[in-house]
N, CA and C atoms as an extended XYZ file, in Angstrom:
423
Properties=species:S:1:pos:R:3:atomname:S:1:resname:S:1:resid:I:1 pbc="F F F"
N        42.373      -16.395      -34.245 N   UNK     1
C        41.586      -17.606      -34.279 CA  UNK     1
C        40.349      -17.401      -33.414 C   UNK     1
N        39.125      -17.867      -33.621 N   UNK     2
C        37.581      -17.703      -33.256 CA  UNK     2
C        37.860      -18.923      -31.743 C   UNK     2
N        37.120      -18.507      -31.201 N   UNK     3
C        36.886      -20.022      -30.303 CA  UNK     3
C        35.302      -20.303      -30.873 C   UNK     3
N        35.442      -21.593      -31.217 N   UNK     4
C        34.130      -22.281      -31.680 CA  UNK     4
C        32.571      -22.009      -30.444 C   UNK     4
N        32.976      -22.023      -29.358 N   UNK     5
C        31.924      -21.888      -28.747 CA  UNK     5
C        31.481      -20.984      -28.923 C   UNK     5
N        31.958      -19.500      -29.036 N   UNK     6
C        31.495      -18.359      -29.229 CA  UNK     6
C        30.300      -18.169      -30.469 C   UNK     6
N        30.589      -18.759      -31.415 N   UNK     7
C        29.807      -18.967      -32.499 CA  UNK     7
C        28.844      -19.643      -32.097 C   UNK     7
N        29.200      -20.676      -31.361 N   UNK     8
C        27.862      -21.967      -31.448 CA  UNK     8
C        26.605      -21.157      -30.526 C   UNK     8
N        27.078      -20.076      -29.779 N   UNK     9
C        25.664      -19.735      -28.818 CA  UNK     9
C        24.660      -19.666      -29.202 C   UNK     9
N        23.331      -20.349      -28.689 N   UNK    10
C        22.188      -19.709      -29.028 CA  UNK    10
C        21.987      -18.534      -28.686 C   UNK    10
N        21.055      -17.815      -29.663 N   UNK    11
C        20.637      -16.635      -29.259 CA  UNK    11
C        19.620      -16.536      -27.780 C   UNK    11
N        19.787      -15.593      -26.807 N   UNK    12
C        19.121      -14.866      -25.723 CA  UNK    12
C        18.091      -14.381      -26.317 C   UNK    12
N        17.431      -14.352      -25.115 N   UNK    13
C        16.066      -13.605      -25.249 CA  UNK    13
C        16.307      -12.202      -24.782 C   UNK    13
N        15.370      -11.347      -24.630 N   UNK    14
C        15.738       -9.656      -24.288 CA  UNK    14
C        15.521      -10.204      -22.999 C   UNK    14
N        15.065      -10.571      -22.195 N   UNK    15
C        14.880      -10.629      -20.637 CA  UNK    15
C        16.303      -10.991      -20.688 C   UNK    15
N        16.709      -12.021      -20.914 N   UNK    16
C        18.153      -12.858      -20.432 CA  UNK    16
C        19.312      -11.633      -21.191 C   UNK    16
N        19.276      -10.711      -22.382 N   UNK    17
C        20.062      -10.262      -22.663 CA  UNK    17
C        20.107       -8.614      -21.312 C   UNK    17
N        18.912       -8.530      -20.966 N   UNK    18
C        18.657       -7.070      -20.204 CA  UNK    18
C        19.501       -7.479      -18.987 C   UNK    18
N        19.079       -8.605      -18.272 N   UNK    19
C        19.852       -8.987      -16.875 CA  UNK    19
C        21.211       -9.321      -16.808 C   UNK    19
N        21.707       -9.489      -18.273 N   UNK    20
C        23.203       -9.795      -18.457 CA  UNK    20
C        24.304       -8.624      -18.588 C   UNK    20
N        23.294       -7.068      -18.155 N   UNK    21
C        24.099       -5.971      -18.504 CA  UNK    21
C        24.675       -5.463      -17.090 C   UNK    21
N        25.540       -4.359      -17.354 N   UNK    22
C        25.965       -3.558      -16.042 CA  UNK    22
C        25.145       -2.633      -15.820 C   UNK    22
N        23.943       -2.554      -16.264 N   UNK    23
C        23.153       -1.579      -15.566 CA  UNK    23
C        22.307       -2.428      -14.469 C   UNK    23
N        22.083       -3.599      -15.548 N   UNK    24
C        21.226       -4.076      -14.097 CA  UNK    24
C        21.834       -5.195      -12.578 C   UNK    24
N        22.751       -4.748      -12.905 N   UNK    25
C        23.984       -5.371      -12.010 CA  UNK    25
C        24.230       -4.413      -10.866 C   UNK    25
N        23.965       -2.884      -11.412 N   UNK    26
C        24.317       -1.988      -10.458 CA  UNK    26
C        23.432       -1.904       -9.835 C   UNK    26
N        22.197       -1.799      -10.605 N   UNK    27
C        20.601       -1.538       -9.867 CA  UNK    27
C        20.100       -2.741       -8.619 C   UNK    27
N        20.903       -4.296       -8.950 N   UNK    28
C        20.715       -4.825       -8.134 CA  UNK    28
C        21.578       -4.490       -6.781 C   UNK    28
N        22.387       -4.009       -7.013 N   UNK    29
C        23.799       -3.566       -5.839 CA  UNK    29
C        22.692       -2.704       -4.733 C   UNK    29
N        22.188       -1.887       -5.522 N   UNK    30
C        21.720       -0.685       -4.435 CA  UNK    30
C        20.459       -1.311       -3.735 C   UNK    30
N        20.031       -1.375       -2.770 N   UNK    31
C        19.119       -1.904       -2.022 CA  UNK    31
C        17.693       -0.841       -1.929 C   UNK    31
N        18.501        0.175       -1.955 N   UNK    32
C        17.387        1.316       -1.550 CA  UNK    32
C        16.802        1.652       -3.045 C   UNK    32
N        17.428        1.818       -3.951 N   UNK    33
C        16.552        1.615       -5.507 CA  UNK    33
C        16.227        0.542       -5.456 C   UNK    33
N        16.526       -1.186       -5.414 N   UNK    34
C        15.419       -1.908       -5.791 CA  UNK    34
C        13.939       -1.366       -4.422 C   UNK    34
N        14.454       -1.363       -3.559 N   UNK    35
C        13.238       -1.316       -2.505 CA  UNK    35
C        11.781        0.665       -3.553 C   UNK    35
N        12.778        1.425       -3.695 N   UNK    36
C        12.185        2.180       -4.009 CA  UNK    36
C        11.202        1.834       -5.236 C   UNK    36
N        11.704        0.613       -5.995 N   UNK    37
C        11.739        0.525       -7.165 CA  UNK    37
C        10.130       -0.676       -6.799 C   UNK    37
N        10.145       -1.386       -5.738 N   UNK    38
C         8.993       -2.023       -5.570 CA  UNK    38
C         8.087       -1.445       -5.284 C   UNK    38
N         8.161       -0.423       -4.345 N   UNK    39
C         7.691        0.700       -3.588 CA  UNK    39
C         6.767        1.773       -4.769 C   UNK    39
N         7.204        1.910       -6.336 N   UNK    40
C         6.794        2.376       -7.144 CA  UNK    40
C         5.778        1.447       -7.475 C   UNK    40
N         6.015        0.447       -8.329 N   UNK    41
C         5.669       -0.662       -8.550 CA  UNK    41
C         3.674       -0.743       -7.987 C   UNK    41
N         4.137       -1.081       -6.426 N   UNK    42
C         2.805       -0.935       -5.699 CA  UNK    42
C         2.065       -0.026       -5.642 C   UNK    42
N         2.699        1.211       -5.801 N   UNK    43
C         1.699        2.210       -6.020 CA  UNK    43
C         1.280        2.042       -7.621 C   UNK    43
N         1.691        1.945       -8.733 N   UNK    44
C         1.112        1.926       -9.530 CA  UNK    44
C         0.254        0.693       -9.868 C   UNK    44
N         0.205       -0.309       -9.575 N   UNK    45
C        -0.469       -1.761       -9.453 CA  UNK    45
C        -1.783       -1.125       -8.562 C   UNK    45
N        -1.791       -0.324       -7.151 N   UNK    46
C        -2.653        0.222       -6.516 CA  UNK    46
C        -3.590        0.965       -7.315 C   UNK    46
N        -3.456        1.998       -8.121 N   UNK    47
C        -3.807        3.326       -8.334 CA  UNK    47
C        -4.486        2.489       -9.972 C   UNK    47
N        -3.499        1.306      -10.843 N   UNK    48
C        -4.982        1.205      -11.918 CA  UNK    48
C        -5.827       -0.230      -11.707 C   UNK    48
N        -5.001       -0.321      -10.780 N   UNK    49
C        -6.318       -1.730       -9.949 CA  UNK    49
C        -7.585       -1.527       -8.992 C   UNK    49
N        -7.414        0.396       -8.822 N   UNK    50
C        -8.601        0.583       -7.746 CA  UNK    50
C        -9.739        0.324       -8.501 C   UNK    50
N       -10.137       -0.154       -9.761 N   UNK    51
C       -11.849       -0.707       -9.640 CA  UNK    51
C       -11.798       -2.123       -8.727 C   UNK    51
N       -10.792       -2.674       -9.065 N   UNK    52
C       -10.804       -4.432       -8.460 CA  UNK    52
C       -10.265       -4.235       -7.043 C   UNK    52
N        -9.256       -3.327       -6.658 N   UNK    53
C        -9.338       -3.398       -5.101 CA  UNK    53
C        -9.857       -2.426       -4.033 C   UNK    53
N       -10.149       -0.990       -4.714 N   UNK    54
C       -10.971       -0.430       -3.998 CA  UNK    54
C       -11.963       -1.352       -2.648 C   UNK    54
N       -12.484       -0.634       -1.253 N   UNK    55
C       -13.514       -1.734       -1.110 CA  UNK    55
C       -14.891       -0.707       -1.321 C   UNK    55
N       -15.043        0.575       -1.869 N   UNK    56
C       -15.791        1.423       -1.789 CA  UNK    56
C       -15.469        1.861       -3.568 C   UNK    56
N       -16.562        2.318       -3.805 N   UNK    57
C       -16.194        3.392       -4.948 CA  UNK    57
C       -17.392        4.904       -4.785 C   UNK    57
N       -15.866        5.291       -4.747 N   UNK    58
C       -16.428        6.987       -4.256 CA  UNK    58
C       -17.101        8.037       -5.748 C   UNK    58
N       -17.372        7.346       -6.315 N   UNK    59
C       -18.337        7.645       -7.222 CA  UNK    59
C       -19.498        7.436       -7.744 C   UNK    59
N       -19.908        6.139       -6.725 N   UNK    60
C       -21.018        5.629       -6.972 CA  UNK    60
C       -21.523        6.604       -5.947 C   UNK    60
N       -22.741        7.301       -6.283 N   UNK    61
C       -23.157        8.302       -5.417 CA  UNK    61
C       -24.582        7.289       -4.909 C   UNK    61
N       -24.636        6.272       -5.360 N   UNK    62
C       -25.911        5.679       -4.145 CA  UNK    62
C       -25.199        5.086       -3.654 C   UNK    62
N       -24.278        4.389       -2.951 N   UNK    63
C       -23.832        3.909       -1.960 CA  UNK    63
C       -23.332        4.619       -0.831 C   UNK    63
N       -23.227        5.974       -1.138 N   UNK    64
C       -22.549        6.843       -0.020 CA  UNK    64
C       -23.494        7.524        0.792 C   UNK    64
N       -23.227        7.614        2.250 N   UNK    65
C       -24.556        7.429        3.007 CA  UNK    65
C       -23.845        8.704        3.799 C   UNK    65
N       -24.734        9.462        4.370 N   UNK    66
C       -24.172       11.132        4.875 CA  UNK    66
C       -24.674       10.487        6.542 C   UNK    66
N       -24.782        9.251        6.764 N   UNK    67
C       -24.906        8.684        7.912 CA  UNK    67
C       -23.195        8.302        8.484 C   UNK    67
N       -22.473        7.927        7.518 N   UNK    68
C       -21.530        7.336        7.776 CA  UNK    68
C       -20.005        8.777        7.381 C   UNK    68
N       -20.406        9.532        8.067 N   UNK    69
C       -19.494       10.949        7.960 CA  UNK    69
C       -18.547       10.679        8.837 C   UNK    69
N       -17.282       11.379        8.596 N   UNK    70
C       -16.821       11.294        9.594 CA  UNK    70
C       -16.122       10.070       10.353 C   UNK    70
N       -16.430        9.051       10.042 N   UNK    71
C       -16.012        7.706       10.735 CA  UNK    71
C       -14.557        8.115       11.053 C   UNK    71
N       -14.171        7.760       11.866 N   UNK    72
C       -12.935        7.910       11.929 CA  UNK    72
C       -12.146        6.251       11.885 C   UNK    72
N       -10.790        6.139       12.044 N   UNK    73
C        -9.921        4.829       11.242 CA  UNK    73
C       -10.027        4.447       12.307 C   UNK    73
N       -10.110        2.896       11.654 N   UNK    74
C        -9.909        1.509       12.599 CA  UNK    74
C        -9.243        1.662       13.545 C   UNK    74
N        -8.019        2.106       13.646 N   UNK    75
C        -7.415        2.294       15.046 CA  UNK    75
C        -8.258        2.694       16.629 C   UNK    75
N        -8.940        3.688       15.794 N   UNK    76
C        -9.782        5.218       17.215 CA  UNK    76
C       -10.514        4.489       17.726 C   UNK    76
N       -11.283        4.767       18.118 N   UNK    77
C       -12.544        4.372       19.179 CA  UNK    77
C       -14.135        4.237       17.817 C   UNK    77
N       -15.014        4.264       17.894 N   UNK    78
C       -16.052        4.382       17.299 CA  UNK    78
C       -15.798        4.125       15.652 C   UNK    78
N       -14.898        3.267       15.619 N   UNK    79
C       -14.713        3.164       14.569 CA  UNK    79
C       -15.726        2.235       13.698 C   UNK    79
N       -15.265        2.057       12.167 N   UNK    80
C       -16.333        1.153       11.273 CA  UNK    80
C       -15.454        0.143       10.514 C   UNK    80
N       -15.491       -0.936       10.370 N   UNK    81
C       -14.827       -1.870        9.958 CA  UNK    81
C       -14.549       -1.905        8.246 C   UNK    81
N       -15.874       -1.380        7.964 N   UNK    82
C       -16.144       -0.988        6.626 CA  UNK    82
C       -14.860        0.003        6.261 C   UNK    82
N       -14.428        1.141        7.201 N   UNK    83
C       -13.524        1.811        6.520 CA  UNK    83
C       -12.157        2.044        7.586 C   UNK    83
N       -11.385        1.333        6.908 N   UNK    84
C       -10.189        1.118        7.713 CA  UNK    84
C        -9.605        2.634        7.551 C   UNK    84
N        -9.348        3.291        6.808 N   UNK    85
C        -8.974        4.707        7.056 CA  UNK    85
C        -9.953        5.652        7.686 C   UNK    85
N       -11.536        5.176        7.334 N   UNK    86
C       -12.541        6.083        7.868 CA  UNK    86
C       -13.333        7.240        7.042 C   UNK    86
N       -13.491        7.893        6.660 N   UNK    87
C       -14.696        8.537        5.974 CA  UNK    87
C       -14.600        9.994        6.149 C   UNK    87
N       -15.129       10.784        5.181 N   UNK    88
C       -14.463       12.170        4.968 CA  UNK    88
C       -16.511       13.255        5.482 C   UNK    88
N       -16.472       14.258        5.278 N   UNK    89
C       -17.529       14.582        6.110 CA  UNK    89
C       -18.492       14.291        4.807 C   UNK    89
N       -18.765       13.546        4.595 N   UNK    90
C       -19.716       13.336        3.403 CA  UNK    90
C       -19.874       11.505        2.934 C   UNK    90
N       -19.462       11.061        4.170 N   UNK    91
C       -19.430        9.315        4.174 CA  UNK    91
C       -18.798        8.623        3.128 C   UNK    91
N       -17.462        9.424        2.820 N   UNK    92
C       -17.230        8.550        1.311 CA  UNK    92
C       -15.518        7.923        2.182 C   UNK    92
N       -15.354        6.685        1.847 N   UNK    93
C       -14.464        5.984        2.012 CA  UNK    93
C       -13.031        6.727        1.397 C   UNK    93
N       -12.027        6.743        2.805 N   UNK    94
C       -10.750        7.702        2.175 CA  UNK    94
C        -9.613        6.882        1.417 C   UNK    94
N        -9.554        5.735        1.736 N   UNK    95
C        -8.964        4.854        1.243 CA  UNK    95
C        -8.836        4.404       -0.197 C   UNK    95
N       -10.670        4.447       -0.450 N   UNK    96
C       -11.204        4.384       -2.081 CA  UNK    96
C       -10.056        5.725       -2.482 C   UNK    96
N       -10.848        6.804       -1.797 N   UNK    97
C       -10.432        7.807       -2.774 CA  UNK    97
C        -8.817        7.915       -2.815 C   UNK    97
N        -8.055        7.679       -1.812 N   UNK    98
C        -6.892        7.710       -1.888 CA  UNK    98
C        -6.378        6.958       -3.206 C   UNK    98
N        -7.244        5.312       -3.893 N   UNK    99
C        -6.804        4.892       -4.824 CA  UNK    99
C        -7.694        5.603       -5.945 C   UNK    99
N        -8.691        6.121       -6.192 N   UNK   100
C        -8.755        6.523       -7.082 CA  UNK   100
C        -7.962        7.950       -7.455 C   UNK   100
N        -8.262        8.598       -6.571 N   UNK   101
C        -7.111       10.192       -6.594 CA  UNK   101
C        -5.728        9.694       -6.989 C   UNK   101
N        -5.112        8.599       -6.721 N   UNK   102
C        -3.473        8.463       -7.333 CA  UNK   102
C        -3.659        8.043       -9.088 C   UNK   102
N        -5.104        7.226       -9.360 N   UNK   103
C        -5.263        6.854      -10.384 CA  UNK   103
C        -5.361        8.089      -11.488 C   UNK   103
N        -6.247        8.936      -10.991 N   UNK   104
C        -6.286       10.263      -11.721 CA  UNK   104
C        -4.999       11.114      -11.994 C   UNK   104
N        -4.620       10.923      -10.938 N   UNK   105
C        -3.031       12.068      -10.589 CA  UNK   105
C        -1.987       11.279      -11.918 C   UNK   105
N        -1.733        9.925      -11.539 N   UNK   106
C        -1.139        9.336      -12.708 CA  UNK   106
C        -1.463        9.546      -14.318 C   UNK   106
N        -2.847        9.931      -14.416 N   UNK   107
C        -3.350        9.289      -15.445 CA  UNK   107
C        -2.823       11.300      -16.426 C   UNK   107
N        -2.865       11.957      -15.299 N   UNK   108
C        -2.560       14.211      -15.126 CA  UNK   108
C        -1.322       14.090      -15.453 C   UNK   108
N        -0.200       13.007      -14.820 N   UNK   109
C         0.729       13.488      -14.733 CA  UNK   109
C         1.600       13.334      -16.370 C   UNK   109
N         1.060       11.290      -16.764 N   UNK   110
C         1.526       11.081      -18.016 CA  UNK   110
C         1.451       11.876      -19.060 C   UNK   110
N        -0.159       12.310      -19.056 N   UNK   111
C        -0.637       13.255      -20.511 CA  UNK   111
C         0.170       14.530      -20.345 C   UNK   111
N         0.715       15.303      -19.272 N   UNK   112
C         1.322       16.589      -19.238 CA  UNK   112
C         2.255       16.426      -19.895 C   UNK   112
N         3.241       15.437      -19.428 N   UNK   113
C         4.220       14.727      -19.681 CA  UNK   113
C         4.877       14.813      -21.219 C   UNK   113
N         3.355       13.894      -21.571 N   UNK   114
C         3.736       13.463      -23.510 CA  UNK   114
C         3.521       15.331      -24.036 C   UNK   114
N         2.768       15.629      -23.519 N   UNK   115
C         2.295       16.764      -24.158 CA  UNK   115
C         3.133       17.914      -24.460 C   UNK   115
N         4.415       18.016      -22.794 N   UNK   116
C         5.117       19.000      -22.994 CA  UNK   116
C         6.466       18.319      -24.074 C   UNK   116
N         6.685       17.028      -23.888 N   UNK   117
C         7.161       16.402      -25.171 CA  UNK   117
C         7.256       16.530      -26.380 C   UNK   117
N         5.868       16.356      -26.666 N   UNK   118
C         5.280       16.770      -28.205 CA  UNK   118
C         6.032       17.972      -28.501 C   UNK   118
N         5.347       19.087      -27.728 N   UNK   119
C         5.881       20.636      -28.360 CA  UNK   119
C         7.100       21.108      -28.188 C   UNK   119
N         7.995       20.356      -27.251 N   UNK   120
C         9.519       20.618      -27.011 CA  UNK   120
C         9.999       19.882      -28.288 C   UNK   120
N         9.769       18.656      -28.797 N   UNK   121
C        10.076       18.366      -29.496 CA  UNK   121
C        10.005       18.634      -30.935 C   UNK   121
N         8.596       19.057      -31.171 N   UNK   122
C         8.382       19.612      -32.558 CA  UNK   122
C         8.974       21.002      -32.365 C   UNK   122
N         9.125       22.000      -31.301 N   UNK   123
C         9.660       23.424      -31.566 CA  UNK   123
C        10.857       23.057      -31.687 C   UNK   123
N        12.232       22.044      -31.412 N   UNK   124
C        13.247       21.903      -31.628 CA  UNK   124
C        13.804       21.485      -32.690 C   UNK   124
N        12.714       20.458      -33.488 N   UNK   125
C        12.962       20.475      -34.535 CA  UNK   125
C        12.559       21.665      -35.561 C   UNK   125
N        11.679       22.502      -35.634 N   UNK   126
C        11.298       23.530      -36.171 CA  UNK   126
C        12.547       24.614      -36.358 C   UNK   126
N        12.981       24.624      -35.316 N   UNK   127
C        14.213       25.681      -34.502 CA  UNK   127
C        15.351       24.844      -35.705 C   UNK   127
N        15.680       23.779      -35.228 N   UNK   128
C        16.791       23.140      -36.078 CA  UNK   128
C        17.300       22.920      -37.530 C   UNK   128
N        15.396       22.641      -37.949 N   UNK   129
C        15.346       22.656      -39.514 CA  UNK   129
C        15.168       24.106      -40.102 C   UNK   129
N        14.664       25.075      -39.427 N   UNK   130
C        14.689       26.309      -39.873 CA  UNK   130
C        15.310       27.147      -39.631 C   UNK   130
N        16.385       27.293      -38.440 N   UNK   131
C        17.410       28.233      -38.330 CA  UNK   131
C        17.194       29.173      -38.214 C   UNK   131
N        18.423       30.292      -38.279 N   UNK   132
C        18.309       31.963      -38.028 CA  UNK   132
C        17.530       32.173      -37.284 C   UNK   132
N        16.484       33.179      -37.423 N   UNK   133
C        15.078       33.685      -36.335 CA  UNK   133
C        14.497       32.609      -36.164 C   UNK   133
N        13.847       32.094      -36.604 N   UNK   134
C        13.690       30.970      -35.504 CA  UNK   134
C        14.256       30.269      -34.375 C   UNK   134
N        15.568       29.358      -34.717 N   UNK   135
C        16.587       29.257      -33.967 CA  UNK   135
C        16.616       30.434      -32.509 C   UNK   135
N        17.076       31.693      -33.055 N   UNK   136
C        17.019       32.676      -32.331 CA  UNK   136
C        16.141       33.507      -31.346 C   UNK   136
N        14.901       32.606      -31.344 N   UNK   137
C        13.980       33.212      -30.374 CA  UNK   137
C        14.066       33.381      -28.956 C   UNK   137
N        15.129       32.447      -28.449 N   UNK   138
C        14.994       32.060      -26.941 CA  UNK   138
C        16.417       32.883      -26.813 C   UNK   138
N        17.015       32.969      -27.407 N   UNK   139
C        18.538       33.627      -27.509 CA  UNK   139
C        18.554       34.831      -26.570 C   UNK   139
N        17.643       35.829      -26.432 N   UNK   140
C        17.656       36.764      -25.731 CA  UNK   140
C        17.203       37.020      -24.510 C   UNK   140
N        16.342       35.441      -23.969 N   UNK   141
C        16.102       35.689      -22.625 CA  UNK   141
C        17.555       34.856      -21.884 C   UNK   141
């Protein structure tokens, strides 16, 4: 026999069906994955938001002044308010570049990524659908 309620449910949404699983039950358990997991999060929110939060952009080559070398971070002595990390020997803000350099690095790491994808994937299928010597190429190392 059915129990009627079971039938009557409305359907979930994917958010409400994703949080209703044991994966994300476990993921909430561990403290140090969600924390890692925000911890990602901010860096990537950082790295494709540096046009809007940058306070420098280290590519605009007229704003960078060979006056302002060297600065060293807000903390030190002689410091510049302008650059809370301070300035590399060529007056460019390290902070900028720190967000644009993760933006780039991200942007290196995805395309490698899909790329070594692509050809692992098409040589495996190649290998699979064609067999024998083919198949057999890697066999001997």
């Amino acid at each position: 026999m059915t129990n009627v309620s079971d039938t009557t449910k409305a359907p979930q949404g994917w958010l409400a069906r994703m949080m209703d699983t044991d994966l994300f039950h476990s993921f909430l358990k561990s403290k140090v994955t969600v924390a890692a997991a925000i911890g990602t999060t901010v860096l990537f929110l950082l790295a494709f938001l540096a046009p809007l939060i940058a306070p420098h952009n280290p590519f605009d080559l007229a704003s960078i002044s060979i006056l302002d070398a060297r600065v060293p971070p807000v903390w030190m002595e002689y410091s510049d308010p302008r650059f809370l990390l301070g300035t590399d020997d060529q007056g460019r803000d390290l902070l900028s570049g720190i967000f644009y350099g993760m933006r780039i690095s991200l942007i290196v790491g995805f395309c490698s990524v899909f790329a070594a994808a692509v050809i692992g994937i098409s040589a495996g299928l190649v290998a699979g659908y064609m067999g024998g010597r083919v198949d057999a190429v890697n066999a001997d190392r």
